[in-house]
C-alpha positions in Angstrom: 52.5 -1.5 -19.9 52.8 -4.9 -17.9 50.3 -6.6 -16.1 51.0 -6.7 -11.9 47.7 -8.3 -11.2 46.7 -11.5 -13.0 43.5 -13.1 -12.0 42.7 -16.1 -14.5 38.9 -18.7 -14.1 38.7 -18.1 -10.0 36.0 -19.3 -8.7 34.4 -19.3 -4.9 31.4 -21.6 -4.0 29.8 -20.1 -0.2 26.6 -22.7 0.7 26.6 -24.3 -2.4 26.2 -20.9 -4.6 29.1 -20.2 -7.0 30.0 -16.4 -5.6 32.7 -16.5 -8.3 32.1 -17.9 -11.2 35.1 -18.4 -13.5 36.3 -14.6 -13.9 39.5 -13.7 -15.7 40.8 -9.6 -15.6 44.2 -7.8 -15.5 45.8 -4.9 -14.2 47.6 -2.8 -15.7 51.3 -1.9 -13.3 50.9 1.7 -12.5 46.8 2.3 -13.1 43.9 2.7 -11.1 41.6 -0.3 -12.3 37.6 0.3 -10.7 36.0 -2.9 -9.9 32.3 -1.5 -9.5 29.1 -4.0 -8.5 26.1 -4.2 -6.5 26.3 -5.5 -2.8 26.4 -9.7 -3.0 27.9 -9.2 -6.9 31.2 -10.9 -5.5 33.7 -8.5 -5.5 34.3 -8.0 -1.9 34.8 -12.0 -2.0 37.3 -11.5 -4.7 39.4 -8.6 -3.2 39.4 -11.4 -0.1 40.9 -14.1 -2.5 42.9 -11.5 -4.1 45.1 -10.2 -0.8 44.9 -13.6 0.8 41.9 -13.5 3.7 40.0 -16.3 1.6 40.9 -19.1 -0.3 39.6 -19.9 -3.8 37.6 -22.7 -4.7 39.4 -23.0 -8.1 41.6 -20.8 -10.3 44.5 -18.8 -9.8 45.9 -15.4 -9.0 49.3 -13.8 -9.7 50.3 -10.7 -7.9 53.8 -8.7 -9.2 54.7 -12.2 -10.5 53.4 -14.0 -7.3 50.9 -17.0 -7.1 48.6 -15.9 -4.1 48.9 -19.6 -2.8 52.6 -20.8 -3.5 54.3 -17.3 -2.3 51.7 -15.5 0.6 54.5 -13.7 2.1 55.7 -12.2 -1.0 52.3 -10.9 -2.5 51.6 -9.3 1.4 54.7 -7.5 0.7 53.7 -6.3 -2.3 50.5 -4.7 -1.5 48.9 -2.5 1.1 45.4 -2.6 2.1 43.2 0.0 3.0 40.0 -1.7 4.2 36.0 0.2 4.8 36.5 0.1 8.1 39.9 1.2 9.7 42.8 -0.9 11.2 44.6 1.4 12.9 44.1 1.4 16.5 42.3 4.4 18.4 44.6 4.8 21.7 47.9 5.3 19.5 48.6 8.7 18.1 49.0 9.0 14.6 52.9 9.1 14.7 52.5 5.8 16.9 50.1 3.7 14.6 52.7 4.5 11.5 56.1 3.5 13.6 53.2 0.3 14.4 53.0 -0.5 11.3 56.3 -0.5 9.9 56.7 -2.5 13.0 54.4 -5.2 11.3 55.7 -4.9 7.9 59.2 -5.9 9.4 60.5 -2.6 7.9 64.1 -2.4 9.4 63.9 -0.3 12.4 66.0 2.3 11.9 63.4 3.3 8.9 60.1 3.3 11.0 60.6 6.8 12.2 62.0 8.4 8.9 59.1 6.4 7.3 56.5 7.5 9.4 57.5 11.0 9.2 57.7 11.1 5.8 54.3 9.7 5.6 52.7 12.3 7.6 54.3 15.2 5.7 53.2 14.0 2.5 49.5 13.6 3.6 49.3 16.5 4.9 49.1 15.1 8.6 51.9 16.7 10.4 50.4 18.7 12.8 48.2 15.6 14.4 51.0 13.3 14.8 50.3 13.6 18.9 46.7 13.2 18.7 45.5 9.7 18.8 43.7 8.1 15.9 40.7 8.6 17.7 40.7 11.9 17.8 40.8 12.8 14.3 38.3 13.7 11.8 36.6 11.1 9.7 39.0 12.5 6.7 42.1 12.9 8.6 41.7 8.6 9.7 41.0 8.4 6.3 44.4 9.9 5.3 46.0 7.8 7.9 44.7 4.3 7.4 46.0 5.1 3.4 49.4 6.4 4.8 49.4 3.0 7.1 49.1 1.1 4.4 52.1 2.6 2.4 54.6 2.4 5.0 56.0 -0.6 3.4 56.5 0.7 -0.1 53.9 -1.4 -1.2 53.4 -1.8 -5.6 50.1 -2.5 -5.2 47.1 -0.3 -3.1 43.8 -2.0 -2.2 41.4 0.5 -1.8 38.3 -0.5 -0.3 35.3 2.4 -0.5 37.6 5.2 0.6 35.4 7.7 0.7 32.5 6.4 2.2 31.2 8.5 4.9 33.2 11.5 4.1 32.3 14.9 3.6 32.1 16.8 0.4 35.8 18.6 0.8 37.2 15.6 3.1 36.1 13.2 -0.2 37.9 15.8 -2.8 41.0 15.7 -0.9 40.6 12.1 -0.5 40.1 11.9 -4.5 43.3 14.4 -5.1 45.2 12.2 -3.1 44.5 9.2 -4.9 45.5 10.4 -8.5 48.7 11.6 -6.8 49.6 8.1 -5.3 48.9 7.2 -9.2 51.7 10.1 -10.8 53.9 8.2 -8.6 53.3 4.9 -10.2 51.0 3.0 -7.4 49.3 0.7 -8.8 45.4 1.3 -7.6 42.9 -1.1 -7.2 39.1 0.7 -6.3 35.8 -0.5 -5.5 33.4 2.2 -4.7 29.1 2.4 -4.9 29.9 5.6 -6.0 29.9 5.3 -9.8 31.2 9.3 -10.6 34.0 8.7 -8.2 34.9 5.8 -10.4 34.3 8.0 -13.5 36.7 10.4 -12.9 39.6 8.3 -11.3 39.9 5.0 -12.8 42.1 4.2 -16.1 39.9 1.4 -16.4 36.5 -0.2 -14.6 35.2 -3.9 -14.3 31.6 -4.3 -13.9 30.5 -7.5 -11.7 27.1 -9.0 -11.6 26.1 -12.0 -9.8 29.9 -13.3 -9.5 30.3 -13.1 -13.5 31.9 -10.0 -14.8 29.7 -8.0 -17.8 32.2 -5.6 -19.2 35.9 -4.9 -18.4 37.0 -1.4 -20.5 38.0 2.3 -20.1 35.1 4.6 -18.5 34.3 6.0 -22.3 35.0 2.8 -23.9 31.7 1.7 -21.7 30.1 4.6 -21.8 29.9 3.9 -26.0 29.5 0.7 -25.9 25.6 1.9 -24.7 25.5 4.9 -26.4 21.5 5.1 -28.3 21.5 8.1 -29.0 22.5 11.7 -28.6 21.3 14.6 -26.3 21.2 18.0 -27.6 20.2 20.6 -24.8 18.9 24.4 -25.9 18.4 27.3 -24.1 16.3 29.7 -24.9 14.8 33.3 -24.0 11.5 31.9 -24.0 9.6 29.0 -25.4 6.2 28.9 -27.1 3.7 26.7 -27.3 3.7 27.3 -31.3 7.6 26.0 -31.0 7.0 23.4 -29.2 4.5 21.6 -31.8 6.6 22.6 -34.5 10.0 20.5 -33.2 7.5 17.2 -32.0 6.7 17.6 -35.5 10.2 17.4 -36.5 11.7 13.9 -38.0 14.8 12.3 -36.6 13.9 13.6 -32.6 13.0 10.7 -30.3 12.3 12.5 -27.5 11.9 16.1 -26.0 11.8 17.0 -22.3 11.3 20.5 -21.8 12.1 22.4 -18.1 11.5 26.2 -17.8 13.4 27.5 -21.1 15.7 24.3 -21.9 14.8 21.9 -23.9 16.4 18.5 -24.3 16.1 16.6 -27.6 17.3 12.7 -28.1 17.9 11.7 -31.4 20.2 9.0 -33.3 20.9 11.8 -35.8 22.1 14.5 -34.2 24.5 16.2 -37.5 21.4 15.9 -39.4 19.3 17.1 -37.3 21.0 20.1 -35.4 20.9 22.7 -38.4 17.1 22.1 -39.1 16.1 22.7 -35.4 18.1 25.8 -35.1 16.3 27.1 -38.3 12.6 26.4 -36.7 13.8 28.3 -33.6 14.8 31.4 -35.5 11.7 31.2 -37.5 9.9 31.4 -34.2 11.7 34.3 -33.1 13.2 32.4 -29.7 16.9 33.7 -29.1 19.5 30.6 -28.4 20.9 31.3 -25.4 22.8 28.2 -25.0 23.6 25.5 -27.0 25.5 21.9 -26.3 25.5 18.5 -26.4 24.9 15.6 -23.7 27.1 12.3 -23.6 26.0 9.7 -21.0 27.2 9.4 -18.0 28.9 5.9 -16.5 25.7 5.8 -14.1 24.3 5.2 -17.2 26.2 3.1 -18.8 26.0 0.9 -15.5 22.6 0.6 -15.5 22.2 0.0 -19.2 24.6 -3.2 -18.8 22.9 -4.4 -15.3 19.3 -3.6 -15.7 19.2 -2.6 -12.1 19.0 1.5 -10.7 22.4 3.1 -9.6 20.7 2.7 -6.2 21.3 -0.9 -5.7 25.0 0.4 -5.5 25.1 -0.4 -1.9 27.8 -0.7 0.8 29.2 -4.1 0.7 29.9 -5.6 4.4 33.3 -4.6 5.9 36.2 -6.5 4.8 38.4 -8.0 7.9 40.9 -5.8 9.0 44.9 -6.1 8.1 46.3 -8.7 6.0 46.4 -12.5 8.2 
């Protein structure tokens, strides 16, 4: 698989800090890549530099083949962006804002229409193509500012906390949508506070901490990388005090949280263990009703490699709207 996006020692001083400092990463052509961080980590600086709103102090960035500073016009053709806050404009109905901006893109004009109505058909948007932008549901603007940002063909789709603000079925659609643009080979580039979202869509995530990146890898490749030690969860019928003492007792268990009739056991042993603890359950006479183990999660994974609470995943501040 070849690389589309090559970002190699960029750097970006702001008031004398280094924002950036000296990060290197690739992306794959045709994968969504998760760049995940805490609000002032410097990734919303570097998806800036990256689609040409900000110049870099030092360093250099390659786009589909493109330097960022030697060929602007070529790398804005290339990609699409899809910014927090919308740049579609409120007046225009939805039709309008596409035939807009296939208008800006210098799409020839005897596309714009087919484009557009293409566009809404695939996004499931036909029957608001009259109602103007602002109008629609938080989703459905959603589903337009991304189907804006295609209407150029582009290789490359910046996506910039797309589901922020959504509701639960608006955010699953949203999240659908996005691993179809990916079976048709768009190339995907993701930041999002929310780590699960990340989890379950990306091909690969980079994790950026105080404009130096900690870990670039595949969501499970990270996820071992802080592995400890196993979970295994039990349910049973009931759970007596007597069983209780007897697995504390037990060697090779680090820990045991207990709620109603589960009980959770960590251990760095689990094959070892996993026999004997069944047997001291059937010796007490508890029934297993359920039986399974626990992997950890990329939430914790992520706060394993920052030392810092899934909380600090904050909102970052708006990136400028459209591509200058």
């Amino acid at each position: 698989m070849n690389d589309i996006i090559q970002v190699k020692d960029l750097t970006k001083v702001y008031g004398g800090n280094l924002a950036i400092d000296h990060i290197s990463f690739h992306v794959r052509d045709g994968e969504v890549f998760g760049f995940l961080g805490p609000n002032g980590a410097g990734k919303t600086t570097t998806i800036r530099i990256m689609v040409g709103l900000t110049q870099p102090g030092s360093g250099t960035v390659w786009i589909d083949g493109h330097d960022i500073l030697k060929e602007p016009v070529e790398v804005k053709k290339t990609i699409g962006l899809v910014p927090e806050t919308s740049n579609l404009y409120g007046e225009l109905t939805a039709l309008k804002n596409l035939i807009y901006q296939a208008e800006l893109y210098e799409v020839p004009k005897k596309e714009r229409r087919t484009r557009a109505f293409n566009l809404l058909e695939e996004f499931s948007l036909k029957e608001h193509q009259e109602k103007p932008f602002q109008a629609l549901s938080r989703g459905l603007k959603r589903r337009l500012t991304i189907a804006a940002a295609l209407v150029h063909k582009p290789k490359i789709l910046f996506l910039d906390e797309p589901t922020t603000g959504l509701d639960v079925m608006s955010a699953r659609g949203l999240r659908k949508l996005i691993g179809d643009l990916k079976k048709k080979g768009v190339t995907i580039f993701l930041t999002t506070h929310y780590i699960p979202e990340a989890e379950s869509l990306c091909d690969r995530i980079a994790v950026i901490m105080k404009g130096k990146i900690r870990v670039i890898d595949t969501p499970e490749s990270i996820k071992a990388q802080v592995k400890e030690m196993d979970v295994l969860e039990i349910g049973l019928d009931r759970i007596t005090e007597d069983l209780k003492n007897k697995l504390f007792l037990m060697e090779g268990i680090e820990k045991i949280l207990i709620s109603e009739n589960r009980i959770r056991l960590h251990t760095k042993t689990l094959d070892q263990i996993t026999p004997s603890v069944i047997q001291v359950i059937e010796k007490q006479g508890a029934k297993i009703e359920m039986i399974n183990t626990l992997s950890p999660t990329l939430e914790d994974a992520f706060i394993k490699i920052t030392g810092l609470d899934s909380d600090v995943m904050k909102i970052d501040k708006p990136m400028k709207t459209g591509i200058e």
